[in-house]
C-alpha positions in Angstrom: 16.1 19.9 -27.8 15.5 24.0 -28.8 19.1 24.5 -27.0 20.6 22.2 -29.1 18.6 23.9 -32.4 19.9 27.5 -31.0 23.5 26.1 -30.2 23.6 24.7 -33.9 21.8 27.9 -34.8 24.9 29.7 -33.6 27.4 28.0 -35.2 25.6 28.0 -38.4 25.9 32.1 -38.4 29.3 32.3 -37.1 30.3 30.1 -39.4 29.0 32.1 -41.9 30.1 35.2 -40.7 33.6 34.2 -40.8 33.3 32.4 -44.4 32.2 35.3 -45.9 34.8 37.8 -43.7 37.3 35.7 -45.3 36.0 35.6 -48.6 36.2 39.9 -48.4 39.4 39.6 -47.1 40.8 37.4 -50.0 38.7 39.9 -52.5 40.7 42.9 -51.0 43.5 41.5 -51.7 43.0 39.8 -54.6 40.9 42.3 -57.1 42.9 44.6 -59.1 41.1 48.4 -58.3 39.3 50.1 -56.2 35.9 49.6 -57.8 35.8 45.9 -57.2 37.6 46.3 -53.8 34.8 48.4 -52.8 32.3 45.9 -54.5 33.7 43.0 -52.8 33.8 44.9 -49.0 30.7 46.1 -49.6 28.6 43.2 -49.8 30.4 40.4 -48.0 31.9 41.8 -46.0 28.1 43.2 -44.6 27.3 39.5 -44.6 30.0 38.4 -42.8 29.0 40.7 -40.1 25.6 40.7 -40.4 25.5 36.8 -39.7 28.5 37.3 -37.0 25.9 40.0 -35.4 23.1 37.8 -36.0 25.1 34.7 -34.1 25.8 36.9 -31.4 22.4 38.4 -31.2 20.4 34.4 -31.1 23.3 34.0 -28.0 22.0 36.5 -25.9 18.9 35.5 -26.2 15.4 37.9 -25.3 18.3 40.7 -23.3 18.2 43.8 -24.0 22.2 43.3 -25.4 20.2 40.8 -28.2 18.2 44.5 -29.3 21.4 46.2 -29.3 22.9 43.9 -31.5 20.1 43.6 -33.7 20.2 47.6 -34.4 23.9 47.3 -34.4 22.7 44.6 -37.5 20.8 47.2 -39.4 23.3 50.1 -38.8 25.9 47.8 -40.5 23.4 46.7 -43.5 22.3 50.2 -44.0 26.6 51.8 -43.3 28.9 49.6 -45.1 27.1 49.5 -48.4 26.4 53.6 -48.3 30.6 53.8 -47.6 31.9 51.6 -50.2 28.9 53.9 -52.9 31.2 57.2 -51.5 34.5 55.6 -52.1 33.9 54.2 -55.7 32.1 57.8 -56.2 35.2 59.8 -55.0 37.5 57.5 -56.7 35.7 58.1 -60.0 35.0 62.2 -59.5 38.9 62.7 -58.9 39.9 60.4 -62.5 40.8 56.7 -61.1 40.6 54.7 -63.8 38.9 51.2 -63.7 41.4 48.5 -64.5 39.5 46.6 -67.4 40.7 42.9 -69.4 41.2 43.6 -72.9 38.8 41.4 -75.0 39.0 37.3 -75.4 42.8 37.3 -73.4 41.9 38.3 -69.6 45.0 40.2 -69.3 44.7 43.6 -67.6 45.2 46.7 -69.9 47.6 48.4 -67.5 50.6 46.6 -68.8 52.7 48.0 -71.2 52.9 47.0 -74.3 56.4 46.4 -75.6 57.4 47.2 -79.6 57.7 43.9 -81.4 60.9 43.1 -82.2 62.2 43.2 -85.7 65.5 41.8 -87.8 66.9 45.2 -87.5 64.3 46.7 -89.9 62.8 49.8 -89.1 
């Protein structure tokens, strides 16, 4: 019985892990600068690893590789988060601009806007 409760235990965080892994990965991608690039790594991607870290960590079992990968755990919660603070920090201090939606359209401001077009008038 508890094996089958820690083997569904496992699954349950991996699962996660990998869910939210994927759901950075598609953010990254996705998400038009890098403020929300470093918004979106920042805080699932720490889940995704914390709950891979924390599947891995419930394997081992009481090991001493469990208390490795359970300081490896709070090294990433306390690292990742700190990082993606120093990129969006750096990227503002040297003048990126953040890629805003003008009001009631969702279209992003970095387009150009073309001249409308008139009957030859001025």
């Amino acid at each position: 019985m508890i094996e089958t409760i820690r083997f569904w235990a496992i699954v349950v965080c991996l699962g996660l892990g990998v869910f939210f892994t994927l759901v950075s990965t598609v953010g990254v991608i996705r998400l038009p600068d890098i403020y929300a690039r470093a918004h979106t790594a920042s805080q699932t991607d720490t889940l995704g690893a914390g709950f891979a870290l924390a599947g891995v960590a419930v394997a081992f079992g009481w090991q001493h590789a469990a208390v490795y990968t359970v300081l490896l755990l709070f090294f990433v919660f306390i690292t990742n988060p700190t990082a993606a603070h120093a990129i969006a920090r750096s990227a503002a201090e040297t003048g990126v601009e953040p890629i805003l939606a003008e009001e009631g359209t969702g279209a992003e401001t970095d387009e150009i806007d073309a001249p409308a077009e008139t009957d030859g008038e001025p």
